[in-house]
ROLUM-886742 format. One record per residue (C-alpha): x, y, z. Coordinates in Angstrom, 3 decimals. Layout:
! residues N
[[X; Y; Z]] ...
This chain:
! residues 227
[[-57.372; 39.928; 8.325]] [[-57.597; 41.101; 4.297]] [[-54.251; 42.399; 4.106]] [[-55.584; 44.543; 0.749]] [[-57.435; 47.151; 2.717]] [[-58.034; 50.552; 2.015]] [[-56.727; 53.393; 3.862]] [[-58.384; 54.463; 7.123]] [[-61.516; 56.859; 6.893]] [[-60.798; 58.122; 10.493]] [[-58.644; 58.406; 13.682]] [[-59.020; 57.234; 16.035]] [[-60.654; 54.276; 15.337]] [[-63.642; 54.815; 17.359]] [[-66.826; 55.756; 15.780]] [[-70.245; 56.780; 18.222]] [[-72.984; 54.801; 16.541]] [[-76.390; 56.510; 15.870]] [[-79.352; 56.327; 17.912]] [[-82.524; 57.020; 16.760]] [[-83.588; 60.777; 17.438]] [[-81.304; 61.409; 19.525]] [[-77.895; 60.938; 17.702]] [[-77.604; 65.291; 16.415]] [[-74.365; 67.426; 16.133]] [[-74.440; 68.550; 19.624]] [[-74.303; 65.124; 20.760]] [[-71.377; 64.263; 18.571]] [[-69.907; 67.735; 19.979]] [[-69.736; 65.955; 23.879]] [[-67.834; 62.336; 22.100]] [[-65.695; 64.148; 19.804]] [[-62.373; 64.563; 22.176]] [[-62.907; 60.718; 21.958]] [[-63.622; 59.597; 18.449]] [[-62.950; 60.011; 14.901]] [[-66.212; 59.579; 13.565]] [[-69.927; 60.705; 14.751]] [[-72.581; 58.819; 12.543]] [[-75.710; 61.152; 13.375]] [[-79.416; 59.984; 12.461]] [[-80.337; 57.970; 12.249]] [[-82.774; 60.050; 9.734]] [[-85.692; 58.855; 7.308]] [[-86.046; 60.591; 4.406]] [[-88.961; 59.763; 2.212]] [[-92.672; 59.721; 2.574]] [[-92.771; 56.005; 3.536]] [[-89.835; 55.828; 6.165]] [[-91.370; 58.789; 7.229]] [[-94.417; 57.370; 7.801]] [[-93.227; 54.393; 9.570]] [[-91.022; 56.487; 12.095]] [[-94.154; 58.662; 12.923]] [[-95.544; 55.340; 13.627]] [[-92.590; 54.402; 15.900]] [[-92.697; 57.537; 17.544]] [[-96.492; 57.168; 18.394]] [[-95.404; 53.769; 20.079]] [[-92.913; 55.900; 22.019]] [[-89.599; 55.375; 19.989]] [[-87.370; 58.718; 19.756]] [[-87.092; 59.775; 16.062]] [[-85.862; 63.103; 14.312]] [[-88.814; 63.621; 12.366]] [[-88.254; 67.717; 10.966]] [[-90.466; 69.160; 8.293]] [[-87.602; 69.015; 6.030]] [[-85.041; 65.697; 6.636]] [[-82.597; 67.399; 4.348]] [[-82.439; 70.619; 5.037]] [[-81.987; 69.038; 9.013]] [[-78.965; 66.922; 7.237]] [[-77.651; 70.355; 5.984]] [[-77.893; 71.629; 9.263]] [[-76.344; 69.340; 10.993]] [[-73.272; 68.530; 8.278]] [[-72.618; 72.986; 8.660]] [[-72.502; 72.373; 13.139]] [[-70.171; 69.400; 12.417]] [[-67.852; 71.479; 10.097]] [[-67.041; 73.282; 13.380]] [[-66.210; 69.941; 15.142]] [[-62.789; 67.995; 15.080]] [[-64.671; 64.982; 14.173]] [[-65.280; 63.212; 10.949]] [[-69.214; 63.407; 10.582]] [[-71.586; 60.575; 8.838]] [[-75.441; 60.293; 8.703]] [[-77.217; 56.963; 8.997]] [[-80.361; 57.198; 6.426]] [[-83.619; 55.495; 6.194]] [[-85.146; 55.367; 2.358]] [[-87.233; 53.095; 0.256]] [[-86.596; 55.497; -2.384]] [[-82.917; 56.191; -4.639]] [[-83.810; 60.108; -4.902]] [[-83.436; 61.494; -1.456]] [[-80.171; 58.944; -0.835]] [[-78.446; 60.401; -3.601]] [[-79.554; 64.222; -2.168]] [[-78.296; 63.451; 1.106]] [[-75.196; 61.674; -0.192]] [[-74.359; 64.537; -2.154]] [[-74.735; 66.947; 1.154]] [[-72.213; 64.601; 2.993]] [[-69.970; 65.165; 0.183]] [[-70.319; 68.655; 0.103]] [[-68.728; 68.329; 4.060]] [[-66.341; 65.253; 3.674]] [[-68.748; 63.430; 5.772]] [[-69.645; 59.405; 5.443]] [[-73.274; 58.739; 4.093]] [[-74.111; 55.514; 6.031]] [[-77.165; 53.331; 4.250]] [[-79.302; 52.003; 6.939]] [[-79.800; 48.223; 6.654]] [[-79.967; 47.497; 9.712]] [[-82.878; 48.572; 12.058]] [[-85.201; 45.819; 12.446]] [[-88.485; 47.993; 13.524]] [[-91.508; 46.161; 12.134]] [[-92.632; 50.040; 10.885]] [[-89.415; 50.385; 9.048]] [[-88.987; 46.883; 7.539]] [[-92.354; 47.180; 5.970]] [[-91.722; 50.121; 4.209]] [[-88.835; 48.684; 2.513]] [[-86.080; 49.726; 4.408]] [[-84.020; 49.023; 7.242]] [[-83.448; 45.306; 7.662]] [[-85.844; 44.353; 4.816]] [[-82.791; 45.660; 2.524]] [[-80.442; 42.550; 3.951]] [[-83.119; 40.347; 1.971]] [[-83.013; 42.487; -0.992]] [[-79.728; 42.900; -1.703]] [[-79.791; 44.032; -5.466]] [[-81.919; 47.123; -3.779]] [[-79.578; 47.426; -1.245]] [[-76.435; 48.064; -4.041]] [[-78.712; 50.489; -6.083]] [[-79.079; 52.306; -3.276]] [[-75.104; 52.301; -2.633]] [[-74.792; 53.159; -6.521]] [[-76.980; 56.107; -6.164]] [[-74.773; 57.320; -2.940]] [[-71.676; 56.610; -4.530]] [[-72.525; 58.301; -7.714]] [[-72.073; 61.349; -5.695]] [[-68.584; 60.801; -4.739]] [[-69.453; 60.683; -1.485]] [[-67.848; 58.102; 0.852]] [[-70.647; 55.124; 1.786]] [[-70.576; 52.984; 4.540]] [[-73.647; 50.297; 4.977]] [[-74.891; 49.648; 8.318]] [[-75.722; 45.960; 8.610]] [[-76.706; 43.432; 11.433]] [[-75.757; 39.832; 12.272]] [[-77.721; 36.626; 12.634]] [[-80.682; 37.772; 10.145]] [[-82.182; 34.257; 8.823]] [[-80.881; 33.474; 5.362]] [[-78.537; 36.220; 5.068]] [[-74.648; 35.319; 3.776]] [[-73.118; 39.188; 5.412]] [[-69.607; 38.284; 3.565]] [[-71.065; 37.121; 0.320]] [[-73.275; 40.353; 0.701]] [[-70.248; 42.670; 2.097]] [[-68.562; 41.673; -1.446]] [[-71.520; 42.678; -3.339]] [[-71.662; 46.105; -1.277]] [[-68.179; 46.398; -2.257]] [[-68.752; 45.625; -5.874]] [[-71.510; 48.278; -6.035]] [[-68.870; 51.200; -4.699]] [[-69.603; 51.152; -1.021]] [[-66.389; 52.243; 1.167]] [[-67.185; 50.761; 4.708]] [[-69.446; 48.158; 6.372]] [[-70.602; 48.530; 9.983]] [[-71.760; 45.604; 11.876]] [[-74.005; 45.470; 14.263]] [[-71.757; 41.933; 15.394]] [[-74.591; 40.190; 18.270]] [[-72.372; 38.433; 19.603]] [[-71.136; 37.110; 16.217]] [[-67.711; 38.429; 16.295]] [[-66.659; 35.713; 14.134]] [[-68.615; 37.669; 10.878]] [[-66.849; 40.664; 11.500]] [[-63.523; 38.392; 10.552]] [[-64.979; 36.682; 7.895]] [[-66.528; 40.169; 5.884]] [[-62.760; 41.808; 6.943]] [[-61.500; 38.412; 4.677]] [[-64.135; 38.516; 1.688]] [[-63.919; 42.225; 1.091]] [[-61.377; 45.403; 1.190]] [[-64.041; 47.383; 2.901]] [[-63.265; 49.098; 5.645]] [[-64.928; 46.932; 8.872]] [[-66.759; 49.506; 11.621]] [[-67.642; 46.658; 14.621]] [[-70.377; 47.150; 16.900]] [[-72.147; 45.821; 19.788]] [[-70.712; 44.879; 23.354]] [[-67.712; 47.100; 22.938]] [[-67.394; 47.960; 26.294]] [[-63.573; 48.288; 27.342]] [[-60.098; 47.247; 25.944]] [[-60.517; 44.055; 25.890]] [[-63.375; 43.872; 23.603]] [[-61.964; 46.499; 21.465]] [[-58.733; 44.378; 21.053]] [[-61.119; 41.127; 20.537]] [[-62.939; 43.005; 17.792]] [[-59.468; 44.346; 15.817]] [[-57.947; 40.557; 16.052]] [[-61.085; 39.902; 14.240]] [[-60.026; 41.769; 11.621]] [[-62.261; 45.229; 12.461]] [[-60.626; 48.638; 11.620]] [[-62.701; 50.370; 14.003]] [[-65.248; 49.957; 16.588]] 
């Protein structure tokens, strides 16, 4: 484990993990005696992620799809205020200027704005977000720029066993770029999670298959700060 880490964005260590339209305030409100973080979303906020979750939806995916995805961020960041639990919002964007909107909201509420890299929806990858960022990773870090610019906290959202893609090497340009935290979606590669918590000071959110103490405990002798 990087013994150079940076201080803990939340306690307990237990973050609930967004799922697509479904992931709002009120269900952070039933996990929050729980957890220390709620990522809601997640959320897509310009006209082509937009366009690919309507497309999801129509193929019988849940999505939040409002009218207006940031005024629905600012709605959601004001419900959380009144929760004891840290918020963050998992975003969808090909585009820097709504990131950096939303990223300034979550700032606004000392909440995490969480970069999604990491859903793998055909929709979603083709409109250049998602997944398809793990391939461009120079996109990926102007993206964290923009959020970070803020001075909002950033956390990155990223999966394991993608073809061709170093997660450490990338985790240290994430890093380099500003970002705070990296979540992993681990697949049954818990060995990643140890080697990004060695490559980087980020702050290691580790998910999949936690299920009880055991593979909590697995996850922090890894090197994880949270799960």
């Amino acid at each position: 484990m990087n013994s150079d880490r940076g201080g803990a964005l939340f306690d307990p260590p237990v973050a609930l993990a967004s799922l697509s339209g479904r992931s709002d305030a009120e269900w952070a409100e039933g996990g929050g005696p729980f957890a220390g973080c709620a990522f809601l979303g997640g959320i897509a906020l310009d006209d082509a992620t937009r366009r690919a979750a309507r497309s999801m939806v129509e193929r019988d995916r849940s999505e939040f799809l409002p009218s207006d995805p940031l005024a629905f961020v600012q709605r959601q960041l004001r419900a959380m205020d009144e929760l004891p639990i840290r918020a963050g919002v998992n975003v969808r964007s090909a585009a820097l200027a709504p990131i950096e909107d939303a990223a300034g909201r979550c700032q606004d509420h000392d909440a995490i704005l969480e970069i999604n890299a990491h859903c793998r929806q055909e929709e979603m990858c083709e409109a250049g977000a998602g997944q398809a960022l793990l391939d461009r990773p120079a996109k990926l870090c102007r993206q964290v720029e923009a959020a970070t610019a803020t001075g909002a906290t950033v956390s990155v959202k990223v999966r394991t066993e993608v073809d061709g893609v170093d997660l450490p090497t990338l985790a240290a340009k994430l890093e380099r770029a500003g970002a705070d935290a990296v979540h992993v979606d681990a697949m049954d590669s818990e060995h990643v999670v140890g080697e990004i918590a060695d490559a980087t000071g980020l702050f290691v959110i580790a998910n999949n298959e936690v299920r009880d103490a055991e593979s909590v405990h697995e996850y922090f002798r890894y090197g994880a700060d949270a799960v």
